[in-house]
N, CA, C and O atoms as a GROMACS GRO file, in nm:
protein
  436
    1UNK      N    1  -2.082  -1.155   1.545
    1UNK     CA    2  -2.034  -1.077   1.433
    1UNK      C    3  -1.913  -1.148   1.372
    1UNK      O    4  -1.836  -1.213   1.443
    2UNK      N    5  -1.896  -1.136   1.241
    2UNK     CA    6  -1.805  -1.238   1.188
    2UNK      C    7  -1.672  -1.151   1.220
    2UNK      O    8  -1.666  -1.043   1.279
    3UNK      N    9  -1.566  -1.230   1.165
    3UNK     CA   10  -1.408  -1.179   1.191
    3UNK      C   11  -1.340  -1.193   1.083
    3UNK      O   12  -1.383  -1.278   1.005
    4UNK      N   13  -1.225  -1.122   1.048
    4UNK     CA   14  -1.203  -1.192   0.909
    4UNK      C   15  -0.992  -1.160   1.002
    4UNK      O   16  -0.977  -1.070   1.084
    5UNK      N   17  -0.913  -1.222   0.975
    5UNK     CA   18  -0.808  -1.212   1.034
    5UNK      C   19  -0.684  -1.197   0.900
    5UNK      O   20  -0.705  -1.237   0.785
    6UNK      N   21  -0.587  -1.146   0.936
    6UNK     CA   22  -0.467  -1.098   0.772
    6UNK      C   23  -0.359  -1.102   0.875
    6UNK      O   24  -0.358  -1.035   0.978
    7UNK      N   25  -0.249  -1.206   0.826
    7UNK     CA   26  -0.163  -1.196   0.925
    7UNK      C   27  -0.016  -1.128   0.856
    7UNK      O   28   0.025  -1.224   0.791
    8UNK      N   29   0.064  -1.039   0.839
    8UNK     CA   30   0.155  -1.007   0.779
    8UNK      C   31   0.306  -1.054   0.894
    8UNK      O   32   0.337  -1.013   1.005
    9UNK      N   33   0.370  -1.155   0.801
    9UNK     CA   34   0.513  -1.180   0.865
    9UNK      C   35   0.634  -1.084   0.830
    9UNK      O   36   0.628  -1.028   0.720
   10UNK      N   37   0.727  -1.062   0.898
   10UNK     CA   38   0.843  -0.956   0.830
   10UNK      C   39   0.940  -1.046   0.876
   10UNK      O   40   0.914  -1.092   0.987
   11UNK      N   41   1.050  -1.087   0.822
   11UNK     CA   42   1.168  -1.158   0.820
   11UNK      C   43   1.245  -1.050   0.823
   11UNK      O   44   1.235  -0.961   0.738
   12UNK      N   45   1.345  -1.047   0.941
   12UNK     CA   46   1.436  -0.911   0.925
   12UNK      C   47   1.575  -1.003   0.940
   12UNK      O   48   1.590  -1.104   1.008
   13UNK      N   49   1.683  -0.927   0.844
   13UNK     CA   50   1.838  -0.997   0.821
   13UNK      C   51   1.886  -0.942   0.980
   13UNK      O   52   1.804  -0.902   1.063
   14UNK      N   53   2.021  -0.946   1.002
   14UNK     CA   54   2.162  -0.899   1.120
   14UNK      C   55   2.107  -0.773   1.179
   14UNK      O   56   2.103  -0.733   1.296
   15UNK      N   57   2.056  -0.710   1.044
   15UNK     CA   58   2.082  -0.564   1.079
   15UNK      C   59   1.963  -0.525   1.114
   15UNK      O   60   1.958  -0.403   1.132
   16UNK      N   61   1.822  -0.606   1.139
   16UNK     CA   62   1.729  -0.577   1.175
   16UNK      C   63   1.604  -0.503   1.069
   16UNK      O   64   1.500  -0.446   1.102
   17UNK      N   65   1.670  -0.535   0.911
   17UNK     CA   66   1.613  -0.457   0.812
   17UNK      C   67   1.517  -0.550   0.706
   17UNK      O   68   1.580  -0.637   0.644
   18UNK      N   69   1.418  -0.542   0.687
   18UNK     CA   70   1.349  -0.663   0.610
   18UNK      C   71   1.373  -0.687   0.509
   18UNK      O   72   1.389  -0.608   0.416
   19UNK      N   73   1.384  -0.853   0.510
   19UNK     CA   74   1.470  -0.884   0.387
   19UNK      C   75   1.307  -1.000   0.367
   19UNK      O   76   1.302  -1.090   0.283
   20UNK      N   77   1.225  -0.976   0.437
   20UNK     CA   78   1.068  -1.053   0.313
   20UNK      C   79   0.969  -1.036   0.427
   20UNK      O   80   0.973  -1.055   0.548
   21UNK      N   81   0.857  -0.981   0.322
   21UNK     CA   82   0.726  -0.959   0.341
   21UNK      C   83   0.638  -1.047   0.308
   21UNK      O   84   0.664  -1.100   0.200
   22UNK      N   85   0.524  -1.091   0.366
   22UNK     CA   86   0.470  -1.183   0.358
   22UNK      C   87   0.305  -1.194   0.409
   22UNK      O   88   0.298  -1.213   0.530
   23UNK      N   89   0.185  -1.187   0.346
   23UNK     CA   90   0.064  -1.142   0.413
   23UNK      C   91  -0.028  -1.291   0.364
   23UNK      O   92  -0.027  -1.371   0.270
   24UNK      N   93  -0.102  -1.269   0.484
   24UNK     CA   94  -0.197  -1.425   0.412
   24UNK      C   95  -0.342  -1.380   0.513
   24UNK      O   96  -0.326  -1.389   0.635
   25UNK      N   97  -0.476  -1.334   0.459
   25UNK     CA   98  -0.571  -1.363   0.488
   25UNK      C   99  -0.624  -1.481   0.499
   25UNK      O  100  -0.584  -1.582   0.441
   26UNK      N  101  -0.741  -1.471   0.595
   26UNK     CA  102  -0.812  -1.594   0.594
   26UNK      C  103  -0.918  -1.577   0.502
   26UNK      O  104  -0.957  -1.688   0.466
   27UNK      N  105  -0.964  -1.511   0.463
   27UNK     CA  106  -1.029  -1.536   0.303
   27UNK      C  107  -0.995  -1.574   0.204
   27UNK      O  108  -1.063  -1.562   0.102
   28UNK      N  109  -0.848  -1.642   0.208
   28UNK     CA  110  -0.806  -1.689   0.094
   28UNK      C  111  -0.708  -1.819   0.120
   28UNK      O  112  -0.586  -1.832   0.115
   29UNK      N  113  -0.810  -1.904   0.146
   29UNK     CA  114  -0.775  -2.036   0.235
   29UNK      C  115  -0.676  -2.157   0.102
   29UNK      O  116  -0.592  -2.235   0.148
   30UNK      N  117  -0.710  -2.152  -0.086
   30UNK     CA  118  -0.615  -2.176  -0.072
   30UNK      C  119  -0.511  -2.108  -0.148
   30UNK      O  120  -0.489  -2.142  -0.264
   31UNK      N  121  -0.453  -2.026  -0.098
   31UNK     CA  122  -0.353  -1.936  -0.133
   31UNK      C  123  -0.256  -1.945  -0.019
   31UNK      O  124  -0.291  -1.911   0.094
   32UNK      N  125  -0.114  -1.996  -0.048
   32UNK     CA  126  -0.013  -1.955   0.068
   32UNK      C  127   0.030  -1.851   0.090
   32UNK      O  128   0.026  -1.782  -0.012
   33UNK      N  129   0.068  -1.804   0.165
   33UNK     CA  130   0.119  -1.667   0.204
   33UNK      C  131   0.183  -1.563   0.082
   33UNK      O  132   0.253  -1.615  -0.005
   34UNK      N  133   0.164  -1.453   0.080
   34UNK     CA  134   0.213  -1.385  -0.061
   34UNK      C  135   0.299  -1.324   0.018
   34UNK      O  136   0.276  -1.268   0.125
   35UNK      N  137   0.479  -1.349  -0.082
   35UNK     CA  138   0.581  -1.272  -0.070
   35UNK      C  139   0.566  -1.157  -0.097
   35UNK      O  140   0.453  -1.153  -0.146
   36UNK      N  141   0.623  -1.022  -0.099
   36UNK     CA  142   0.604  -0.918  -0.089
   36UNK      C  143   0.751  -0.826  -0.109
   36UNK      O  144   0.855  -0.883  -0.076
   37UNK      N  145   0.758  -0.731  -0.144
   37UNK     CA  146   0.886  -0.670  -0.145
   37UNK      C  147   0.871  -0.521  -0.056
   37UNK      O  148   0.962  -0.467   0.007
   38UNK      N  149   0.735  -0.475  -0.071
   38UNK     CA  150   0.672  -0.340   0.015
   38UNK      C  151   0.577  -0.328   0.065
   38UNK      O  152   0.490  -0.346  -0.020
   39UNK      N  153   0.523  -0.302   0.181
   39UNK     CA  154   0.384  -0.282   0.188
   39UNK      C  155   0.388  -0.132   0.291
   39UNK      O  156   0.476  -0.091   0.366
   40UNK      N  157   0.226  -0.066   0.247
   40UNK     CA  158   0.222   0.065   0.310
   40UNK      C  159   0.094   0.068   0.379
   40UNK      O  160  -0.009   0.115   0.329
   41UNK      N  161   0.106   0.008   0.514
   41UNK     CA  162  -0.039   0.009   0.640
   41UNK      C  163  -0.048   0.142   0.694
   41UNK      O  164   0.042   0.206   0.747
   42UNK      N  165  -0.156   0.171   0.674
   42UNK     CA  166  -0.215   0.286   0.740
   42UNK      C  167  -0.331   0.277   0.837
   42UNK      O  168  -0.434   0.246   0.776
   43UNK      N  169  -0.353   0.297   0.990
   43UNK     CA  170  -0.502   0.292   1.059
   43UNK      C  171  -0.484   0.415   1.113
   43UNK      O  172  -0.391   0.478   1.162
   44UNK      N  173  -0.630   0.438   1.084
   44UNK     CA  174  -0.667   0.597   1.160
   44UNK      C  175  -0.718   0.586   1.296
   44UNK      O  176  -0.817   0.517   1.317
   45UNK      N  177  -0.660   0.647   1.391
   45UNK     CA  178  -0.697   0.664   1.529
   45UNK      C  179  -0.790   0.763   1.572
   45UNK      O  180  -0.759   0.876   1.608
   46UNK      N  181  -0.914   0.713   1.566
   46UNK     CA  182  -1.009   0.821   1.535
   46UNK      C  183  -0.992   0.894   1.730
   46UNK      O  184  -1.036   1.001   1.773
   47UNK      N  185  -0.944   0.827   1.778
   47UNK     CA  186  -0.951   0.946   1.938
   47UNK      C  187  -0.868   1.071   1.926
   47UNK      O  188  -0.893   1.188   1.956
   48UNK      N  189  -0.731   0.998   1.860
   48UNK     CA  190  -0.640   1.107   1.835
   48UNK      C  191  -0.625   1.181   1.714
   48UNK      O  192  -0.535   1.261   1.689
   49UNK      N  193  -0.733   1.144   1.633
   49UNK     CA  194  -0.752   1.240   1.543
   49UNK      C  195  -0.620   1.251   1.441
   49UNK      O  196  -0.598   1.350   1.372
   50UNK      N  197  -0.532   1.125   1.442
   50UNK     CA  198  -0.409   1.062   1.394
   50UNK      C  199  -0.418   0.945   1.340
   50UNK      O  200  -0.495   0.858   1.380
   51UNK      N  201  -0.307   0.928   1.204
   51UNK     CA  202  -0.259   0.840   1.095
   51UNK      C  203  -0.177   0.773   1.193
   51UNK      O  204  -0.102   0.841   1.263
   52UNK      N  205  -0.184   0.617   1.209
   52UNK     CA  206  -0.096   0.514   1.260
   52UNK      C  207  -0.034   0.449   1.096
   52UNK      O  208  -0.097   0.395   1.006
   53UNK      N  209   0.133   0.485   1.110
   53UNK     CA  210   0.125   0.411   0.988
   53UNK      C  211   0.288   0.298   0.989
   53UNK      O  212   0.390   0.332   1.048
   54UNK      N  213   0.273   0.166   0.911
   54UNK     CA  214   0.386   0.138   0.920
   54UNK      C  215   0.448   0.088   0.773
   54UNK      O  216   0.401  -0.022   0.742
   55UNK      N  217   0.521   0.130   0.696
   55UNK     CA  218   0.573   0.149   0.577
   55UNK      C  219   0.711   0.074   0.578
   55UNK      O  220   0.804   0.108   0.652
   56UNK      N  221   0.718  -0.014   0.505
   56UNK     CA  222   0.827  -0.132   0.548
   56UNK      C  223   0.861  -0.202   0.350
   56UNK      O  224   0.772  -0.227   0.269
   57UNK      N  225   0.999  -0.212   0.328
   57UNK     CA  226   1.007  -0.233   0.226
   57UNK      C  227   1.157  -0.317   0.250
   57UNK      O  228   1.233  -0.291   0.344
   58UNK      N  229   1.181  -0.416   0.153
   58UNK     CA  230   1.319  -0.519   0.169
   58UNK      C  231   1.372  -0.400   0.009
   58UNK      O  232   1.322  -0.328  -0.077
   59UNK      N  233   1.518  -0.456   0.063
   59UNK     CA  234   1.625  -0.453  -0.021
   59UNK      C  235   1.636  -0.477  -0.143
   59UNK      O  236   1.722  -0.434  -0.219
   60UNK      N  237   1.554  -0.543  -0.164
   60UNK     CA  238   1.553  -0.618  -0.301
   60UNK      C  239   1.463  -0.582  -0.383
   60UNK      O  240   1.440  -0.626  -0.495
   61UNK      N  241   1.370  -0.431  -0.279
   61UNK     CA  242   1.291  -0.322  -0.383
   61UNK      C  243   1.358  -0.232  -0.463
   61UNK      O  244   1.412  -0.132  -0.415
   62UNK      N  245   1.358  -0.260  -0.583
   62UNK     CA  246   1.422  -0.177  -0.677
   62UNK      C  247   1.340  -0.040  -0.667
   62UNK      O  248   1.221  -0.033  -0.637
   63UNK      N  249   1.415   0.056  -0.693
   63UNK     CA  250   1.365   0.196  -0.724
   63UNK      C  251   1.262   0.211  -0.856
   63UNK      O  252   1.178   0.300  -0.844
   64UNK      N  253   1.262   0.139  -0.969
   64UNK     CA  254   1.180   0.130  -1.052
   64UNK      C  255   1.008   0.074  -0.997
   64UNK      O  256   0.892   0.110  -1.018
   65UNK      N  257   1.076  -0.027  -0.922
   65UNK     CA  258   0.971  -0.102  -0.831
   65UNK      C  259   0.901   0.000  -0.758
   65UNK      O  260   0.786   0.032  -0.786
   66UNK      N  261   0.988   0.067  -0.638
   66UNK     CA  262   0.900   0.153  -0.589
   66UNK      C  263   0.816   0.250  -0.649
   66UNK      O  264   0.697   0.264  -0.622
   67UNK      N  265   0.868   0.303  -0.714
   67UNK     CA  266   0.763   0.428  -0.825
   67UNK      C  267   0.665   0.390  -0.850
   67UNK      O  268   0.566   0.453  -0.812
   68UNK      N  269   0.653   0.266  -0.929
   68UNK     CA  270   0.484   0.177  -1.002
   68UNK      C  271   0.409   0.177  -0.838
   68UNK      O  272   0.299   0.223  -0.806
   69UNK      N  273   0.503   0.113  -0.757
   69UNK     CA  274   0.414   0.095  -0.607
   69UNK      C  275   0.374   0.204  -0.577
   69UNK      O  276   0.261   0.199  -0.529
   70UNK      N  277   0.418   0.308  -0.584
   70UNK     CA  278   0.341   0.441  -0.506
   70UNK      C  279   0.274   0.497  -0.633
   70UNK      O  280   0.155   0.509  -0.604
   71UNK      N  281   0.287   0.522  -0.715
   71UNK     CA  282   0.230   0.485  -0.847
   71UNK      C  283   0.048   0.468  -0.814
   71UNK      O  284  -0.044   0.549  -0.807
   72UNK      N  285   0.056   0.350  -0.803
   72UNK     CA  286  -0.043   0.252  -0.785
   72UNK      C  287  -0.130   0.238  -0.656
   72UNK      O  288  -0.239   0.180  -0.657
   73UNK      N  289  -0.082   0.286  -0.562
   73UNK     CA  290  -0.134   0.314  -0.439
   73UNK      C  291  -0.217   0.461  -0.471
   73UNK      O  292  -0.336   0.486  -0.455
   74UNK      N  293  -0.108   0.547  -0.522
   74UNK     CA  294  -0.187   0.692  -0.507
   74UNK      C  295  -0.334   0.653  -0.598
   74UNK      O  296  -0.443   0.692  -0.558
   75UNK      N  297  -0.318   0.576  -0.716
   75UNK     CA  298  -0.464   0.543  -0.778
   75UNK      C  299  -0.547   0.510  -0.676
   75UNK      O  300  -0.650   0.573  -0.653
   76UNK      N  301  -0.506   0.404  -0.603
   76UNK     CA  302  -0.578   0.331  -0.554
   76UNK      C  303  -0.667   0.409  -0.450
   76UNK      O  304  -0.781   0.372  -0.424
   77UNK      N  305  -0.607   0.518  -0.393
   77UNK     CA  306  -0.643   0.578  -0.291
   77UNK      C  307  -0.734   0.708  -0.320
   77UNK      O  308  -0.780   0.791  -0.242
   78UNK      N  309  -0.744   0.699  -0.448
   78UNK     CA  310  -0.769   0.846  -0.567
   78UNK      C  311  -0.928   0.803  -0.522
   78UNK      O  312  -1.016   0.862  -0.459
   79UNK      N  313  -0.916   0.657  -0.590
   79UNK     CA  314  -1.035   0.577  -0.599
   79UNK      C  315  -1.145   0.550  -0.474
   79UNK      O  316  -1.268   0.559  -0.468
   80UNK      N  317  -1.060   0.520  -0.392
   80UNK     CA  318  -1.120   0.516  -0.199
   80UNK      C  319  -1.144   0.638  -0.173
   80UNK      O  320  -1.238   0.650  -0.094
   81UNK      N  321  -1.094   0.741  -0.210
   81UNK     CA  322  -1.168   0.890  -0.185
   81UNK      C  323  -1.283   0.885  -0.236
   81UNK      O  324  -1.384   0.881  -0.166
   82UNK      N  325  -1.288   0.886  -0.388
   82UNK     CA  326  -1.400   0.902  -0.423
   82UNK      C  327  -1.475   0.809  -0.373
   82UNK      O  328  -1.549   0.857  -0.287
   83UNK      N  329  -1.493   0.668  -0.391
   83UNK     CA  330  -1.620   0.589  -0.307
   83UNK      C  331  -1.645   0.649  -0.183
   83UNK      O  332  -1.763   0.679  -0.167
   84UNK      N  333  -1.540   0.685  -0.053
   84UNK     CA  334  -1.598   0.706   0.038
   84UNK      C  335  -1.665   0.828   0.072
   84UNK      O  336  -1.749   0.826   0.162
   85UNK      N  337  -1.635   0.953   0.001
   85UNK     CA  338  -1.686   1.045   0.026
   85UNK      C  339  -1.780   1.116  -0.108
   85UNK      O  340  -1.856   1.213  -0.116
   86UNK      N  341  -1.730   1.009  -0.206
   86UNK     CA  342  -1.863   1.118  -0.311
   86UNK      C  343  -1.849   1.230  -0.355
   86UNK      O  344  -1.929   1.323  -0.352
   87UNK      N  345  -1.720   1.224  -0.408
   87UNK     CA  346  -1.688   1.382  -0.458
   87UNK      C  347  -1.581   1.320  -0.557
   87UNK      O  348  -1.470   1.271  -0.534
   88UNK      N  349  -1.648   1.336  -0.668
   88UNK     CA  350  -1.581   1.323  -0.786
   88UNK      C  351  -1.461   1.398  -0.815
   88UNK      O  352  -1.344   1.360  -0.828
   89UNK      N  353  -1.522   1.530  -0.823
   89UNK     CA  354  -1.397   1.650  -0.804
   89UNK      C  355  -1.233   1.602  -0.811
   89UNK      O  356  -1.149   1.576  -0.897
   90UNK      N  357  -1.247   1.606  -0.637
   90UNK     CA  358  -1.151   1.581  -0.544
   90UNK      C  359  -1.065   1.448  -0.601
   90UNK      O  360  -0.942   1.450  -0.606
   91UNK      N  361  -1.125   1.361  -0.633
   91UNK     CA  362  -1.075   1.258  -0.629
   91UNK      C  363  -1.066   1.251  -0.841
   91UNK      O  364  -1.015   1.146  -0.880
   92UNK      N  365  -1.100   1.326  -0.930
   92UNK     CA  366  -1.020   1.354  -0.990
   92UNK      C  367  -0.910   1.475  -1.027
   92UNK      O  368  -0.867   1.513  -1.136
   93UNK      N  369  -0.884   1.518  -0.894
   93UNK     CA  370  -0.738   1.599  -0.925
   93UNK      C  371  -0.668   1.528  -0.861
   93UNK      O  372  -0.549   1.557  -0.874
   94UNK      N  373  -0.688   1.442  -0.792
   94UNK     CA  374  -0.601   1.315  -0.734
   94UNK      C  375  -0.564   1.238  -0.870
   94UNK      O  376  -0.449   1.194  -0.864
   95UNK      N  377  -0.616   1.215  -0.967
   95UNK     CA  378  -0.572   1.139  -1.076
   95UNK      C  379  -0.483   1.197  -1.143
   95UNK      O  380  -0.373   1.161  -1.185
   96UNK      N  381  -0.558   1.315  -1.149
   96UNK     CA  382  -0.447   1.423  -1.225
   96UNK      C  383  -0.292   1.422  -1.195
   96UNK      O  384  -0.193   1.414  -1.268
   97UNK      N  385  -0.311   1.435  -1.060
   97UNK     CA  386  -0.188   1.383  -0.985
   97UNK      C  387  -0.137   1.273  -1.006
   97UNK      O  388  -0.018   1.281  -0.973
   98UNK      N  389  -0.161   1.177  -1.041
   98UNK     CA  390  -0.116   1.043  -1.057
   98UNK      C  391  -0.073   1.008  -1.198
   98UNK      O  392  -0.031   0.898  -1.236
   99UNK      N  393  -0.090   1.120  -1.271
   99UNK     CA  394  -0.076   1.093  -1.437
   99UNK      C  395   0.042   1.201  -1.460
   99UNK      O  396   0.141   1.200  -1.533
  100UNK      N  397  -0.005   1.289  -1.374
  100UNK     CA  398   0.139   1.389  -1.367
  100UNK      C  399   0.316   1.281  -1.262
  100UNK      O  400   0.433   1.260  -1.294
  101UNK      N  401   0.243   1.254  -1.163
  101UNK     CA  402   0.389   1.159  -1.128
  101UNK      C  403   0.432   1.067  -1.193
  101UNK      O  404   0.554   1.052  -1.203
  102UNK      N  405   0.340   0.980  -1.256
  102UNK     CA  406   0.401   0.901  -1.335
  102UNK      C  407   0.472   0.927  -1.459
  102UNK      O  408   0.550   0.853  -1.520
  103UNK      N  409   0.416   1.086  -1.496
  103UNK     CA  410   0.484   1.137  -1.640
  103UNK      C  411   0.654   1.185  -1.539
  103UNK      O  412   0.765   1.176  -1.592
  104UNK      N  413   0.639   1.217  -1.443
  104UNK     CA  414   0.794   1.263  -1.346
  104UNK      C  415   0.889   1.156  -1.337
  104UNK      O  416   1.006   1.142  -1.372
  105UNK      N  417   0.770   1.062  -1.258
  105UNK     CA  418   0.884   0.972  -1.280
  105UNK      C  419   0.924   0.858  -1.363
  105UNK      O  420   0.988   0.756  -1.339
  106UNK      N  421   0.860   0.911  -1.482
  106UNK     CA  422   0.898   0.799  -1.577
  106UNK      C  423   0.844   0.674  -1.607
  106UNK      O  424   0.919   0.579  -1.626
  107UNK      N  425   0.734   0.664  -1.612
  107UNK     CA  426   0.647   0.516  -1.565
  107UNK      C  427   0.547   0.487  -1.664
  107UNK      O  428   0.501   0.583  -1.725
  108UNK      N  429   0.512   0.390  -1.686
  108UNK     CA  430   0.420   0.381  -1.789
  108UNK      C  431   0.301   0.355  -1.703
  108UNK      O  432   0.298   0.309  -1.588
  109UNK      N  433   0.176   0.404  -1.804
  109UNK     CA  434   0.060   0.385  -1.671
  109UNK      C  435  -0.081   0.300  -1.742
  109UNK      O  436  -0.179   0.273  -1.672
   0.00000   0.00000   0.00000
């Protein structure tokens, strides 16, 4: 069975707080590693019936920055609902949602 491997580095400053993100699949042989300012991993533990998650962002994420990022995730995830489960519905009041935060927080979409 094939493998596909994603290796994410975190550079942490003194204080133990990340100051660069950094992810590089092997499907993308030639691409060097992509810097990063946030990233938001999520795996589901299907025994425990629990979200494993690790949410890690440097200093040098502006607050404008973050908004578009969660922003953009909640689409993204609007979207993975609907493919995975097939319910249009659901996964447009998730948009709804996403057109309403971005009108909150100010964002162009």
């Amino acid at each position: 069975m094939p493998k596909k491997e994603i290796n994410i580095t975190v550079e942490l400053d003194d204080q133990n707080i990340a100051s660069n993100i950094a992810f590089k699949a092997d499907d993308m042989p030639n691409v060097d590693a992509v810097n990063c300012r946030a990233m938001l991993l999520s795996f589901w533990d299907a025994k425990n019936k629990d979200t494993l998650k690790l949410d890690l962002w440097t200093r040098d994420m502006t607050v404008d920055e973050m908004k578009i990022f969660f922003h953009q995730t909640l689409v993204t995830m609007a979207n993975t609902l609907e493919s995975s489960i097939d319910d249009e519905r659901i996964a447009g009041d998730m948009r709804d949602f996403c057109h309403y935060f971005a009108e909150k927080m100010e964002i162009k979409e």
